[in-house]
C-alpha positions in Angstrom: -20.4 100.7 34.1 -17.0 102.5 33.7 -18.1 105.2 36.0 -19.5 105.6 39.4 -18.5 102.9 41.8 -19.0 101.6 45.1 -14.8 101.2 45.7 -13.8 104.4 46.9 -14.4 106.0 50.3 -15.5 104.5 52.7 -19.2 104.5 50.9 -17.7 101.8 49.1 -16.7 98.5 50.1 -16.9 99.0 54.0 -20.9 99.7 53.7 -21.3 96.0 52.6 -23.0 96.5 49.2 -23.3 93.5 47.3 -22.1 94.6 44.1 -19.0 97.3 43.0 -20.1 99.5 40.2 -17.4 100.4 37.6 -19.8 103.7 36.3 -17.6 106.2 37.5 -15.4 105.8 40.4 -18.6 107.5 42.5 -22.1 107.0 41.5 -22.4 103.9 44.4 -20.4 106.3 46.7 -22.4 109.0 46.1 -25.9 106.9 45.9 -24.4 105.5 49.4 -24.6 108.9 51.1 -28.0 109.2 50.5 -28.1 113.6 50.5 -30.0 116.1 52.0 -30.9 119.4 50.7 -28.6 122.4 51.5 -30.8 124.2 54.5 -33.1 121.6 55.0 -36.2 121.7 53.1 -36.3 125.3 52.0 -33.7 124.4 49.8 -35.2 120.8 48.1 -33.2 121.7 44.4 -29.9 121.7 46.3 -28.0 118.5 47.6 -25.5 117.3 50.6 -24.8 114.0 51.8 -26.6 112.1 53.8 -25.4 110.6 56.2 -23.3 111.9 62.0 -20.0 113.4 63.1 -17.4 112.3 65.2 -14.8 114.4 63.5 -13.7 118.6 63.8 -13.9 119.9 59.8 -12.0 122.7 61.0 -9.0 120.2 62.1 -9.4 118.5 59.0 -9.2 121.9 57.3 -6.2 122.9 59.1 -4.5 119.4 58.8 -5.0 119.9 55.0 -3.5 123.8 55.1 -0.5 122.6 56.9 0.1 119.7 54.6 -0.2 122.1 51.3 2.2 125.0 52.7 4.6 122.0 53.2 4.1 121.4 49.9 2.3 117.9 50.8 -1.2 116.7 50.2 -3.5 118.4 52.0 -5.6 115.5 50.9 -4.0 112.5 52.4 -3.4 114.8 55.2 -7.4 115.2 55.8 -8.1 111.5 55.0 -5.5 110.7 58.0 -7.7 112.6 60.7 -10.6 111.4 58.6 -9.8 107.5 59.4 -8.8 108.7 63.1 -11.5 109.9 63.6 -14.4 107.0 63.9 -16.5 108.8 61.4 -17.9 105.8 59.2 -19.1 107.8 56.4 -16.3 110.5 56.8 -14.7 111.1 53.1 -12.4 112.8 51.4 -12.3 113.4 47.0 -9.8 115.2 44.7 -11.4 117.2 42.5 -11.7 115.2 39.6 -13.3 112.4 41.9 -15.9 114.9 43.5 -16.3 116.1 39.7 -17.5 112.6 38.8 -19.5 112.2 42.0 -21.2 115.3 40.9 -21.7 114.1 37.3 -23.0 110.5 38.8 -25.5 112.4 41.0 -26.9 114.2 37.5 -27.2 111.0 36.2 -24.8 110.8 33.9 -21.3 109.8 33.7 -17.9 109.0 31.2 -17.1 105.1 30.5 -17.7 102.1 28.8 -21.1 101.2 30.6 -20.3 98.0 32.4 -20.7 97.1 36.1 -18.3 94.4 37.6 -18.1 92.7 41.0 -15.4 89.8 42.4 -16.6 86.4 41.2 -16.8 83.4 43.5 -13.2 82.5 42.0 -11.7 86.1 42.9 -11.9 87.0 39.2 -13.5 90.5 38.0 -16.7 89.6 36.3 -18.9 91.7 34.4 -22.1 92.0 36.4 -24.0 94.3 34.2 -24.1 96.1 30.6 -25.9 99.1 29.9 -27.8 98.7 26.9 -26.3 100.1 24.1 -23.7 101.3 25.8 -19.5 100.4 24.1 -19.3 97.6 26.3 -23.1 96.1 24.7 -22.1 97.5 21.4 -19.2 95.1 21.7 -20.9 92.1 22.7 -19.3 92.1 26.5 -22.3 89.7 28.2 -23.2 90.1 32.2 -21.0 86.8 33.9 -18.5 87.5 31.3 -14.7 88.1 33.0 -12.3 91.1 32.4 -8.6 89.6 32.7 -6.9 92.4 31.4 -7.6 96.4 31.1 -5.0 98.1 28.8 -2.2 94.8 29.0 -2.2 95.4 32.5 -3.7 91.9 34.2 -6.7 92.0 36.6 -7.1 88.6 38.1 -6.7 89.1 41.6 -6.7 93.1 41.6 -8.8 95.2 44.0 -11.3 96.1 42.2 -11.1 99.9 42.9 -7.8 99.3 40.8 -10.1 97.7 37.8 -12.2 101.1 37.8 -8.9 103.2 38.0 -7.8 101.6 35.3 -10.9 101.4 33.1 -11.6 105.2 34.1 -8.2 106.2 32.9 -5.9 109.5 34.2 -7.3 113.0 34.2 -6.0 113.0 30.5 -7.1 109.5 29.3 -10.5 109.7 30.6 -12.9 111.9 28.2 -15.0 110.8 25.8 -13.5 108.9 22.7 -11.2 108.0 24.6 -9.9 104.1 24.2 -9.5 101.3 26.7 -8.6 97.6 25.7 -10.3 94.6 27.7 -9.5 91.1 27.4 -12.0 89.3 28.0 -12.9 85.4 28.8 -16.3 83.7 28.1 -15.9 80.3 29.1 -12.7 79.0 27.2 -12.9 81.7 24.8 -10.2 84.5 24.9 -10.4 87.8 23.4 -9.4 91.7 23.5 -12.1 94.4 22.8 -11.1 98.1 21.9 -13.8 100.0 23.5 -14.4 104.2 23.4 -15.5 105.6 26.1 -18.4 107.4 26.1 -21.1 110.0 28.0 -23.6 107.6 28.8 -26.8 108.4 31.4 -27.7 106.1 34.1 -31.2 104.0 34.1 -32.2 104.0 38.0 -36.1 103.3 37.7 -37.3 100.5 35.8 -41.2 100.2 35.5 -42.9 96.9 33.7 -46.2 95.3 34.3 -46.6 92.4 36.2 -49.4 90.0 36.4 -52.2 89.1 33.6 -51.0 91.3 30.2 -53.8 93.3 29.5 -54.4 96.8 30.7 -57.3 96.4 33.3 -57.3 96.6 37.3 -56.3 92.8 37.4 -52.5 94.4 36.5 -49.8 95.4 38.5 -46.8 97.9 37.8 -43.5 96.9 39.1 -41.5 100.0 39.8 -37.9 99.0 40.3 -35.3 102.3 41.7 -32.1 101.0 41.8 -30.3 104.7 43.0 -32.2 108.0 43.7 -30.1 110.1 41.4 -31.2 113.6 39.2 -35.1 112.8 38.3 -35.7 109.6 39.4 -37.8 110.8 42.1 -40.2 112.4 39.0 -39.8 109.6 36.9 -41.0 107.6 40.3 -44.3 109.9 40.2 -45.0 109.9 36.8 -45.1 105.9 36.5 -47.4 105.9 39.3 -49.8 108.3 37.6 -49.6 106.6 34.3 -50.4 102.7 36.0 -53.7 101.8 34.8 -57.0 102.8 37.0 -57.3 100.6 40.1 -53.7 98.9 39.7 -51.4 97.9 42.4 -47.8 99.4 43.0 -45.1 97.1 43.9 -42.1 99.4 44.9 -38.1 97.9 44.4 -35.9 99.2 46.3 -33.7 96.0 47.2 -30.2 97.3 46.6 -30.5 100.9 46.6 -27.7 102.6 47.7 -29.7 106.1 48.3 -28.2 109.3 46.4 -30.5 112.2 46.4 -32.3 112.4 50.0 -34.5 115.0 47.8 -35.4 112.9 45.1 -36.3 109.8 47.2 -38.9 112.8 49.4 -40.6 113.6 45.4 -40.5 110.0 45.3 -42.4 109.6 48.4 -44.8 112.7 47.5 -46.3 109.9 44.7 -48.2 108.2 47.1 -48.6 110.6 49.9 -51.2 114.1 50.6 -48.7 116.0 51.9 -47.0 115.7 55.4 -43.6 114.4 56.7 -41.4 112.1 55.5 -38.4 112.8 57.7 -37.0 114.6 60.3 -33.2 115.3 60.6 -30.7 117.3 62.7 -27.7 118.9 61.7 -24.9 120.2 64.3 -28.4 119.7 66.9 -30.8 122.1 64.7 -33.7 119.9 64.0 -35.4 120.1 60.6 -38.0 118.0 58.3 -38.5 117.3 55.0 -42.2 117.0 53.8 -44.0 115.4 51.0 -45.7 117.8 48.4 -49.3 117.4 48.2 -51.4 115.3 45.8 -49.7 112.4 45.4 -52.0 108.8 45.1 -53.2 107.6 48.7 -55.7 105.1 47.7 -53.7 102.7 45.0 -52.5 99.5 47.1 -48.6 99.8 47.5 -46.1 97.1 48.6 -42.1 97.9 49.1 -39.5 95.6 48.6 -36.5 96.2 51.0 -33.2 94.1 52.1 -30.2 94.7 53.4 -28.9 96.8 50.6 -31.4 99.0 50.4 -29.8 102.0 51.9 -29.7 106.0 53.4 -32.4 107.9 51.4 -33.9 104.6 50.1 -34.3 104.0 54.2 -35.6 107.4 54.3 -38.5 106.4 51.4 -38.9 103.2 53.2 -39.6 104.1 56.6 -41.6 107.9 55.9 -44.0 105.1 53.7 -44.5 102.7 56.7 -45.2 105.0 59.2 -47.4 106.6 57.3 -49.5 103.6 56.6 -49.2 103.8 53.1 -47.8 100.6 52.2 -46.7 97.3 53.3 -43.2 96.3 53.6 -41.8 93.2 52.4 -38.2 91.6 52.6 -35.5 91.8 54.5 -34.0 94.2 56.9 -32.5 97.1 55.6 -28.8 98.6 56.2 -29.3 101.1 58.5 -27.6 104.5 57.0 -29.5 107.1 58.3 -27.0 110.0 58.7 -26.6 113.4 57.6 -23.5 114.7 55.9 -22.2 117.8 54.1 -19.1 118.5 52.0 -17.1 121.2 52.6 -13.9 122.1 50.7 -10.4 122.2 52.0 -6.7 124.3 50.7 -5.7 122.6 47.9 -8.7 121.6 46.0 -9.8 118.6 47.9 -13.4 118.1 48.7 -14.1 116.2 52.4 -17.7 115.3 53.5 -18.2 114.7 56.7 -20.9 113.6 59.3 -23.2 115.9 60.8 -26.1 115.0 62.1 -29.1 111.6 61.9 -32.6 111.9 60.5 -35.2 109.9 61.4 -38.9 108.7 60.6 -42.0 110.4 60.9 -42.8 108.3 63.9 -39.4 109.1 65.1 -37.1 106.0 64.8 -33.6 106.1 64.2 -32.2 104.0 61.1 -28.4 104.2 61.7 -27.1 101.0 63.0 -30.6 99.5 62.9 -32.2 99.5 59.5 -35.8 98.9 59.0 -37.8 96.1 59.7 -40.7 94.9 57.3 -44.2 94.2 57.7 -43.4 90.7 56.6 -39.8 89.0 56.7 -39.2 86.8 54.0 -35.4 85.4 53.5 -36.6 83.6 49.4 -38.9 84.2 46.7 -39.1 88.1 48.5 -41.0 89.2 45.0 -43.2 86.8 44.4 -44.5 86.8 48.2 -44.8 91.0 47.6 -47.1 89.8 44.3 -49.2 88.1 46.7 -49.5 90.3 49.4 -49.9 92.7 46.4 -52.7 91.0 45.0 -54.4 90.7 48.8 -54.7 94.2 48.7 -56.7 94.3 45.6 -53.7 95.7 43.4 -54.1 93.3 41.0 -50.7 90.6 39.8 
């Protein structure tokens, strides 16, 4: 959706998500990071990064310094020892793009609310539309292909060019603001005058599954496609409004991460307390633990593959160790670093690698992932609704 991405950075394409988001040149960058409270857990309101470093931030701060008082950019300077560097996950914004990765994190963010990915031809095709959203209001289906943003053709484009252009310059961007879109629907040609608008992100879906009728024969399907502002509450509150005695099954195929925070009030649904992760930053060790209360007893299955990611990894493997619920799928990314932002002469913003967290049995996720319970390569949700139903959770 005209908005937060997964093309920028190297959160972006190089992480191997499946799809590129056109929110907001950051949400999927941001979501990517997965981040970790400011101060560890004492601090659970505040955010970083997640994500471990191979690079100096004071070089890159002084690269950056030198570059400005030669009246260059200090952040193409920084993005130069950046990529030197070997950190992975090592990024650099302007300020309007770590605005927007802000905005993304809230939840929110300025576009037309459509998300596009390369088709198998090499075209840009729509691959989601937010409901009710300029881009719905307009008719733009999902499979639906964008050959032209503003006159300027977009066949064969990058498409990190398709979101600049759909996101507009610092001046074209707000609200209100137009974009045209020619669009192509089979043979059918057209151009759509959109206004972009502030438009909030969905990240959890929740829907029953199984028999319809609200007894313990039911399950609830609790989909989290990014841990962004809430979700981890909104996680927690579908849980305690299933019906008595019904099974969870738990979606997180494809999620990027985002907040490390919300993914641990996430995780605080279905656990009494305790750990969820530990993580080190610059060698200090620290943990993050699950608030008390949360439902032990109602049967719980997690989806996972290989885009589930960073604080979605985090949720996934605190839930395993734990006992608390059986994993189904595939194996997952492996993201599991820590990294903080830190901001450099001349405005720019760079984040960069700090540290690793692990599980609360002590595994490592970078560069390994997580492996479920039970590997399944098709039909990954219906075999969950069985395992599911094994359990007693109803589906």
């Amino acid at each position: 959706m005209s908005g937060p991405t997964q093309c920028p950075g190297p959160r972006g394409v190089r992480r191997g998500a499946a799809l590129t988001l056109v929110f907001a040149t950051v949400l999927a960058t941001a979501a990517a990071t997965g981040s970790l409270p400011h101060g560890g857990a004492k601090s659970p309101d505040l955010a970083t990064r997640s994500v471990a470093s191979t690079v100096d931030g004071e070089e890159v701060a002084e690269a950056a310094a030198r570059a400005v008082a030669d009246g260059k950019s200090g952040k193409e300077a920084a993005e130069e020892v950046v990529s030197r560097s070997g950190d992975r996950w090592g990024a650099v914004y302007d300020e309007r793009q770590y605005e927007e990765f802000e905005q993304a994190l809230d939840g929110s963010y300025t576009g037309v609310g459509l998300a596009a990915k390369r088709s198998t031809g090499g075209l840009v095709e729509v691959a989601r539309v937010q409901p009710g959203g300029p881009a719905d209001l307009a008719g733009i289906e999902r499979g639906d292909l964008l050959r032209t943003i503003d006159g300027h053709r977009v066949d064969r484009r990058p498409v990190a060019d398709v979101v600049a252009l759909l996101r507009g310059d610092r001046t074209e961007a707000a609200a209100g603001t137009t974009v045209v879109l020619g669009v192509q629907r089979g043979a059918a040609l057209w151009t759509e005058t959109l206004h972009r608008a502030t438009l909030t992100t969905e990240p959890v879906t929740v829907r029953r599954i199984g028999p319809a009728r609200s007894d313990s024969s039911t399950a609830v399907l609790i989909e989290v496609d990014s841990f962004t502002k809430g979700s981890g509450a909104e996680v927690r509150d579908a849980v305690r409004n299933a019906p008595a005695g019904a099974g969870v099954l738990l979606d997180l195929r494809g999620n990027s991460g985002g907040l490390v925070a919300e993914a641990v009030t996430a995780a605080s649904a279905f656990l009494d307390g305790g750990l969820v992760a530990t993580y080190d930053v610059h060698g200090e060790q620290r943990a993050l633990y699950a608030q008390p209360g949360g439902d032990t007893v109602r049967p719980l299955v997690v989806l996972v593959d290989g885009g589930t990611m960073s604080a979605a990894e985090l949720l996934t493997g605190a839930l395993q160790d734990r006992g608390r619920a059986v994993t189904v799928g595939s194996r997952t990314f492996g993201k599991g670093s820590v990294q903080m932002p830190s901001k450099l002469p001349g405005g720019s913003v760079a984040e960069l690698t700090v540290g690793h967290y692990r599980t609360p049995a002590g595994r490592g996720v970078d560069g390994q992932g997580i492996t479920p319970d039970l590997a399944v390569s098709s039909r990954a949700e219906q075999r969950a609704e069985m395992v599911l139903s094994g359990l007693g959770g109803g589906s």
